[in-house]
N, C-alpha and C positions, 0 to 999 in steps of 0.2 A: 504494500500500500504506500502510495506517495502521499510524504507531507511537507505540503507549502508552509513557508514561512514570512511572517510580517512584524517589521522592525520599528517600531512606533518610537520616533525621534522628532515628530515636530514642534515641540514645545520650546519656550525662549529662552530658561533658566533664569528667572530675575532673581530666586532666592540664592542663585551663587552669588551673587552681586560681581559679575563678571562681564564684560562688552564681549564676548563671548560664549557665545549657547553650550551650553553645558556637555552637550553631545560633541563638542568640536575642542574641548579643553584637553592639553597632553595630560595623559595617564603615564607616567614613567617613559614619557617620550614619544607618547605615539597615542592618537585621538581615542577619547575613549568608545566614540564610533566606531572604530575601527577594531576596538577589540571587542566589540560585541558581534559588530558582523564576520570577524574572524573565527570565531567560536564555530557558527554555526556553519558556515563553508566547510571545516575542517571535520564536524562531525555530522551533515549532511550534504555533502559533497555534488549529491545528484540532485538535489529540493531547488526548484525554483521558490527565489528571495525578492521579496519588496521591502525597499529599505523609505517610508515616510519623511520627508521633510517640510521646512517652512518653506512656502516658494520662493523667497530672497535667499534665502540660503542652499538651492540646487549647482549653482557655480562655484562656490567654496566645496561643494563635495565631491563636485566634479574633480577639483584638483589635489585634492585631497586623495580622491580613488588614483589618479594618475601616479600620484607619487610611489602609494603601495599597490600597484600593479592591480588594481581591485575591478576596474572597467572591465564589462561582461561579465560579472559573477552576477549579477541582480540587477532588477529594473526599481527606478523609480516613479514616485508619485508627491505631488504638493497633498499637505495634510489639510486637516480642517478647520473649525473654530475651536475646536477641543477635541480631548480624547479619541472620544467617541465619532465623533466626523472622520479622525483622520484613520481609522481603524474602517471604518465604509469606504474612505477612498482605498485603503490599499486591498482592500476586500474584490474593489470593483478592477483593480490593474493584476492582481494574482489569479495568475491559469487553473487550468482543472485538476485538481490532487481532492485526495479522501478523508485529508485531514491538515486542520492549517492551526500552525503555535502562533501565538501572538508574545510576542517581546519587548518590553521597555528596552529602548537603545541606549538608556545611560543606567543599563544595570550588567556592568562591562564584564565581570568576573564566572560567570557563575561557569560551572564547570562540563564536560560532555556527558557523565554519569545523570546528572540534572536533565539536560535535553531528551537523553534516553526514557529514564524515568517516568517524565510528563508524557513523552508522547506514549510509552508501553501501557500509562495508565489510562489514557485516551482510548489505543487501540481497545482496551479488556471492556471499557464503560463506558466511553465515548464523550469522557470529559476528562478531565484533568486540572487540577489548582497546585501548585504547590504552598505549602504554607508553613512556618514554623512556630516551636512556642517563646514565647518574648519571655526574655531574663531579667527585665525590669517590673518593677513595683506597680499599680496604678491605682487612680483616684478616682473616681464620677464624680462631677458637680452637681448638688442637689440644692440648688437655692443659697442660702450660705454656708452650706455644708459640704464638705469632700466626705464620698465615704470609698472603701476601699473592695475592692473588685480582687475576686479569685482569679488568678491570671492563669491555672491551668485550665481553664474557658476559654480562654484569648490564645489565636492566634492570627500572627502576621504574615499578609497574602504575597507574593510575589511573583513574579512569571520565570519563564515563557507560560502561559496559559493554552493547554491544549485542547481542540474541539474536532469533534467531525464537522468535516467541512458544510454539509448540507446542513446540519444542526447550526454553525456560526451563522451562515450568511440568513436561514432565515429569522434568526434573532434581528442581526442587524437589519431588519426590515422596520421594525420600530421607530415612534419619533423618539427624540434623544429628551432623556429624563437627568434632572442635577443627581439623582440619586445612583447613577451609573459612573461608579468608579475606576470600573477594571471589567474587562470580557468577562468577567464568572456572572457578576451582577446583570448583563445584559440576558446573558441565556439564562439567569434565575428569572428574570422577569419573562420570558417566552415561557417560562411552564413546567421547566427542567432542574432537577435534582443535581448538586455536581459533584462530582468525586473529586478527593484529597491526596495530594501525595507528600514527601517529606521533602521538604525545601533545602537549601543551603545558606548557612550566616553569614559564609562568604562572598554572596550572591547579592550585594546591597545597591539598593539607587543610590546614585549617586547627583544630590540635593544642593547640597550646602559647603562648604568649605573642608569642613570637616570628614566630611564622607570622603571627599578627596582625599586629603589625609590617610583617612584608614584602609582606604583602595591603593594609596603607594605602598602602606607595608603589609597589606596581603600579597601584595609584588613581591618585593623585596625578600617576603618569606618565601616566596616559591605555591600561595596558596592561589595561583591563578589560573 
């Protein structure tokens, strides 16, 4: 079974606070674009890729792919007003296959066991999430009250996000709701139950300053 893949990068990063989009910042030298669509080249080799961008930003990627030799590995698309828009455009430019992961492009790290993984649990259910459990404390605000929250309850979603493909596209037939965060939410709203797989810590967005930070020394550790 062939699975398509879609690289959802077209967001601005204003929370890097950087004139540079967050998906185009060096990671230990080399775009963290770059190593998110490297991942998957290297452990889907034959999957047609659509890689999402901002439309202003197609000619910076362009030269960007020239530099790493990356032209003809995937087609592009301009994204949309949000998430969810640009996840329909690349929906609407990715070919026929039986199953399509969806990817945060500035979640650079995650590993080829992970890729496997999602889509093996795809194939068995025909969904897939990965998700982990959070090692931090938490609070709910109740008015002027925080009260504290069992955090073996809680956990945090991340992608790739794996779907049958027929199952995605006709979720994304949908108008677009604020309450759609992530592809799971979408096909939980079309009707569908989703299955869970075990994520990786090492597998982080990359947001804020700091994330940077802790993505150069999962580098530098060899945890990439």
């Amino acid at each position: 079974m062939k699975t398509g893949v879609i690289i959802v990068a077209g967001g601005s990063g204003t929370r890097m606070g950087s004139g540079i989009p967050k998906q185009f910042l060096p990671l230990c030298g080399k775009e963290v674009l770059v190593w998110c669509l490297e991942k998957f080249l290297q452990a889907l080799p034959e999957s047609p890729i659509v890689v999402v961008l901002p439309q202003h930003e197609m000619a910076r990627w362009q030269e960007i792919c020239e530099k790493y030799g990356l032209l003809g590995t995937h087609v592009c698309c301009a994204g949309g007003r949000n998430r969810f828009g640009s996840v329909r455009n690349g929906l609407g430019v990715l070919g026929a296959c039986d199953f399509i992961a969806v990817q945060d492009g500035v979640r650079p790290l995650l590993s080829r066991e992970l890729i496997f993984r999602c889509i093996g649990t795809a194939y068995k259910f025909g969904t897939a999430i990965p998700v982990i459990e959070p090692v931090d404390s938490f609070r709910i605000i109740q008015g002027s009250r925080m009260e504290i929250i069992d955090r073996s309850m809680l956990r945090a979603v991340q992608t790739p996000q794996v779907f049958a493909a027929d199952l995605l596209r006709k979720a994304y037939e949908v108008d677009y709701s604020p309450a759609f965060t992530d592809d799971g939410s979408v096909v939980e709203r079309y009707g569908v139950e989703l299955s869970y797989c075990q994520g990786e810590y090492g597998n982080i967005k990359i947001t804020t300053p700091s994330d940077m930070v802790f993505a150069e020394a999962l580098v530098a550790a060899g945890m990439d």
